[in-house]
C-alpha positions, -999 to 999 in steps of 0.1 A, spaced: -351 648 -273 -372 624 -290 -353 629 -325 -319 625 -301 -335 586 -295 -358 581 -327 -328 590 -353 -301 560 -337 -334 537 -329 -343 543 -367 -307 536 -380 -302 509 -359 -337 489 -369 -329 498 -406 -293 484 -407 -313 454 -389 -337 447 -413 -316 452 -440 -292 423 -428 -315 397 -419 -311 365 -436 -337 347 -456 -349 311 -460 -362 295 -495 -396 302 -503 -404 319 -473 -411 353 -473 -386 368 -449 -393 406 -448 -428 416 -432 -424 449 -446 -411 490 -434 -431 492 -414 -432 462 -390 -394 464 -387 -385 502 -393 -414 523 -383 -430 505 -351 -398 503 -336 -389 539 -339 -424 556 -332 -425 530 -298 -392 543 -288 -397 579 -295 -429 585 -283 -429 580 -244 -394 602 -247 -409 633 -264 -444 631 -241 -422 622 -208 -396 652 -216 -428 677 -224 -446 663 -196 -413 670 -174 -407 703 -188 -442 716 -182 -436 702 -147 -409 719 -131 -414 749 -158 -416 783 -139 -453 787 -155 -447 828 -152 -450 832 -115 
């Protein structure tokens, strides 16, 4: 479940950063992983812990 929201977050922040415009001497790209990675790993990580947290919830546990 958290690839399902990482994967579109990921594509979405990369065709992002890859379009931003830039201004004379000004350094307009902070880098990968400011504006890739942090965004991905923020989006995905509550979803995989809340679905495994759900999962081991309302799993039947053996009884």
């Amino acid at each position: 479940m958290a690839a399902l929201i990482g994967f579109p977050v990921f594509a979405f922040a990369t065709l992002a950063a890859s379009l931003g415009d830039c201004m004379p001497d000004v350094e307009c790209h902070p880098g990968f992983w400011l504006e890739v990675g942090l965004p991905t790993i923020l989006a995905a990580t509550p979803v995989g812990f809340g679905v495994r947290w759900l999962v081991n919830r309302y799993s039947d546990r053996g009884r």
